[in-house]
N, C-alpha and C positions, 0 to 999 in steps of 0.2 A: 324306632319307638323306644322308651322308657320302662325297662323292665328291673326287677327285684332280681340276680343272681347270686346262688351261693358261692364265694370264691374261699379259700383257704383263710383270707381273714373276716369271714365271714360275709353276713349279708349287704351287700353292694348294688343298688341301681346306677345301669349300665343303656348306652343306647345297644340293641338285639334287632334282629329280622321280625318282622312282623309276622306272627302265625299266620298258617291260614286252615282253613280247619276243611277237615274229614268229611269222608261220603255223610257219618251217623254226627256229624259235628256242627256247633255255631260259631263262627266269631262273633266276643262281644268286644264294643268298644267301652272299656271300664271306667266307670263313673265315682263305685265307692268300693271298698275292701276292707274283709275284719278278720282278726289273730282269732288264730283259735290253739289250741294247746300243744296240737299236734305238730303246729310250723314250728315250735322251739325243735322239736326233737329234728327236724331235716335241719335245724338252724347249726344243731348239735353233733353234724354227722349221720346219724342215726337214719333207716327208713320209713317212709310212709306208703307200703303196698309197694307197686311199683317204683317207686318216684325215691332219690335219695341221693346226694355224692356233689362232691365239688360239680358246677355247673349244673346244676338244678336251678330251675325256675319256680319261685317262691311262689306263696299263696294260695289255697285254697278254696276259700269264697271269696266270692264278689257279685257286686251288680253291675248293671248297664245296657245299653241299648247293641239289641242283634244288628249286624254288620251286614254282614252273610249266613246263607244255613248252606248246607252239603245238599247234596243230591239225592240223599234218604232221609233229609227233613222234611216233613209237612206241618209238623208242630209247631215250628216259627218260621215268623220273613222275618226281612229288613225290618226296622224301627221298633219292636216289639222292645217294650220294657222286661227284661231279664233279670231272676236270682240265680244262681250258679256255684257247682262246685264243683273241683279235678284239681288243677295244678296251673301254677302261673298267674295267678291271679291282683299278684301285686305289680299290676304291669299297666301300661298305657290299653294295650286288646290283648286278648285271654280268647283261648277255645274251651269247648266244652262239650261230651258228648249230651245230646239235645236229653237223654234219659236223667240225666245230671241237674236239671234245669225247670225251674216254673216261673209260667207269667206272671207278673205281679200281681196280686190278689187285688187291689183297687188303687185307685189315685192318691187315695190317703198317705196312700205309705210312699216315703222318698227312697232312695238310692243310698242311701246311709241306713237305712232300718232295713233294706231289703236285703242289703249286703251281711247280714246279720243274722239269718233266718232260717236258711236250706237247712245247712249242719242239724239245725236246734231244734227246728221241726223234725225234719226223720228221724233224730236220735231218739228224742225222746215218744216220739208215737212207737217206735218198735219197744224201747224199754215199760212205758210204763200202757202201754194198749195192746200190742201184741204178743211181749212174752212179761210180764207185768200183771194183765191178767185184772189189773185192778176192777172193781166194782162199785156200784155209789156203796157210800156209807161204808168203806173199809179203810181202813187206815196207812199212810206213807210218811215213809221215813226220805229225805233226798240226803243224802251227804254228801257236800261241797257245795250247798244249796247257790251261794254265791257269783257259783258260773257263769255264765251264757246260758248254757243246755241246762245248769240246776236250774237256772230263773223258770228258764221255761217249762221246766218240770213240773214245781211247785203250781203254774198255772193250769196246766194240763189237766195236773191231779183234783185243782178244783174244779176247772170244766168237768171233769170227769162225775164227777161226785163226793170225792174222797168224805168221810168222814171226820177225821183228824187228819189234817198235815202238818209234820214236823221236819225242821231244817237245819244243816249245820253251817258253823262257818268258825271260825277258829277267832274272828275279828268282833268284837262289841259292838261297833259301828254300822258292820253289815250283818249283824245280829241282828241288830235293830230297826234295819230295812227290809228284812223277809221280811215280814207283814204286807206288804205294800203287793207282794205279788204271789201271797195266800196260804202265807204259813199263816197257823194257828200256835206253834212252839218254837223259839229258838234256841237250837243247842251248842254250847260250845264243845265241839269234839275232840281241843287241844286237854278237856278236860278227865284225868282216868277215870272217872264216876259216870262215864254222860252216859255211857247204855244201863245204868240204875236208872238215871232221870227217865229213857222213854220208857222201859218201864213202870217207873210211876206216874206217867202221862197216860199210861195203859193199863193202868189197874194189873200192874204185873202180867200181863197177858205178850206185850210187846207189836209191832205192827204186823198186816197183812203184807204191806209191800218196803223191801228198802232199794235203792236205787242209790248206787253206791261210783261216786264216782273218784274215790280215794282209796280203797284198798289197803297192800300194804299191812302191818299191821296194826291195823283195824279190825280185819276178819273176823277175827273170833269174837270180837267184844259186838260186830255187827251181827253174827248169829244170836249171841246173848238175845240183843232187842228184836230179835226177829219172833215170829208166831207160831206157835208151833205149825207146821204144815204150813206156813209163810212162804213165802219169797225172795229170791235176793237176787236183782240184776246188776253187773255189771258192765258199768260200762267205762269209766278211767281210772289211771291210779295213780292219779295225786300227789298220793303221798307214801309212793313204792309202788315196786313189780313182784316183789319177792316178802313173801311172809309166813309163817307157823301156822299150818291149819289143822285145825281140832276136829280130825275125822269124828270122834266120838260123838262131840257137843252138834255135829252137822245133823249126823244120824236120830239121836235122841229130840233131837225138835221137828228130825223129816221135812229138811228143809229143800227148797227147788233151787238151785246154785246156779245160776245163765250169765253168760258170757257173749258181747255183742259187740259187733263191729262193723264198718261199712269194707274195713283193707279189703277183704278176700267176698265182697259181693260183684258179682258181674251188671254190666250195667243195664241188664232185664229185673235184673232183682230189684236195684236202684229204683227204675222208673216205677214197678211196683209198689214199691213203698209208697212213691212219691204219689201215685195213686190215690192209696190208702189215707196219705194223710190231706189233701186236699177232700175226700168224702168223709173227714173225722175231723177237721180244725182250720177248714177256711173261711165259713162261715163266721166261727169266733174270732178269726184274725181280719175280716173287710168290718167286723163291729170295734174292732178296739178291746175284744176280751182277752185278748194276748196279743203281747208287747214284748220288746226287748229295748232295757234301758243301757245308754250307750256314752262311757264314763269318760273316753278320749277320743279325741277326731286329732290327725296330723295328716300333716302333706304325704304323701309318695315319699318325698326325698329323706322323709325322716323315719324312712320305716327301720333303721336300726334304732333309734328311740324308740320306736313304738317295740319291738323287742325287751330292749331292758328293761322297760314296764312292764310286762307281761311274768317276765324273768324275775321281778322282785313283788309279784303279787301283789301291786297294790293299787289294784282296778278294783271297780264294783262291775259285773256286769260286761262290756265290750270297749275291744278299742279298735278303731275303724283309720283306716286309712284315703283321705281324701284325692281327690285331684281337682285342678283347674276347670273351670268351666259346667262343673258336678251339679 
């Protein structure tokens, strides 16, 4: 089969042995596949939880139909339309532990949009539902609104109730398309005024929630807009790992600082989530009230273009990796 390896010049599709998956595992035969932020960094040498190093098998999400399930599946058979995330995923068949994984929420949705979803869904139900905390009628701040997981943010936070939603994005253009998926504000964060601006989008008060997926520094200027007794989740950093933080200015606003990640969950926690967010957001996703809009589709073969794209940020939203017959 046709797999995405990292080799020492990088990302290379290679013919590989065909997985075959685990007692707790599926094979899927892979239909569609989408970058997520993370694949740059195993692109870069760098780890992702276990997974990292010349001879790594790329990709993260995808979809497609189950193959086979292991011997401790009863969650899926053969033919089951599958979402999925782990590793290998920009590949012809990908495994997956089955906790990794949801049936497709309805026919509506293709293998391109599905491929697009796992990540974006659990991330953002732990950030802005379980340790977020948000409430109808409170206020969110998203930074890097832009994203994949921002988009989805900003929808969430309306389902949710949010009161005011406010977005960043460093670009005019997709300043101008948060609206579409439920900001009320667009901010530009390349700008040093812009935590004055929510500020005065907040009556000087600042927001209930920010959800911060740039860091970096930003920190300090994202406690500024923050509430007193606020919130602030992290969850990427965009734009740095390393910045000057203002113990003082944290304290005097008594702010709640969370930090979230899936690296270090085990995959009982995983399926938990995965729980969670099916009894919280799949009803709004088999209606069409949350969406992920999807800015490039390329073949397999051109997944180091879809790389450099990603690499020179100039996507809205997702870029998806196709195959034959999809």
């Amino acid at each position: 089969m046709r797999a995405t390896i990292l080799t020492d010049d990088g990302p290379t599709v290679a013919d590989v042995d065909r997985p075959s998956p685990g007692p707790t595992e599926i094979l899927v035969r892979v239909r569609a596949s989408s970058l997520n932020r993370a694949d740059l960094l195993l692109v870069d040498g760098r780890s992702h939880g276990a997974h990292g190093g010349v001879g790594t098998r790329l990709g993260l999400e995808w979809s497609g139909d189950v193959v086979e399930a292991g011997a401790e599946v009863s969650a899926f058979r053969p033919g089951d339309r599958v979402m999925c995330s782990g590793i290998g995923g920009f590949a012809e068949y990908a495994v997956a532990d089955w906790r990794r994984c949801f049936a497709f929420p309805g026919e509506a949705i293709d293998y391109e949009t599905g491929a697009c979803l796992t990540i974006a869904l659990r991330t953002t139900h732990v950030a802005i539902v379980t340790l977020g905390q948000l409430a109808s009628g409170q206020s969110i701040l998203v930074l890097g609104a832009s994203s994949g997981v921002g988009l989805m943010s900003l929808q969430v936070a309306r389902l949710r109730g949010a009161g005011l939603v406010l977005g960043t994005s460093t670009k005019a253009d997709r300043r101008a398309r948060l609206a579409d998926f439920g900001a009320d504000v667009a901010i530009d964060s390349s700008d040093p005024h812009w935590a004055d601006e929510v500020l005065a989008r907040t009556g000087s008060r600042g927001v209930d929630l920010v959800v911060d997926f740039l860091a970096g520094p930003l920190i300090n200027d994202s406690m500024r807009a923050t509430a007193l007794g606020g919130r602030i989740v992290n969850v990427g950093r965009m734009a740095g790992d390393r910045g000057t933080f203002d113990f003082d200015l944290h304290s005097l606003r008594r702010i709640v600082y969370l930090g979230t990640t899936f690296r270090t969950r085990t995959n009982d926690e995983i399926g938990a989530i995965g729980e969670q967010v099916k009894a919280s957001l799949w009803s709004a996703l088999r209606s069409g009230r949350l969406g992920m809009p999807i800015d490039v589709r390329l073949p397999l073969e051109r997944v180091a273009d879809a790389f450099a794209l990603m690499r020179r940020n100039a996507h809205f939203g997702k870029i998806v990796l196709t195959q034959a017959g999809a």
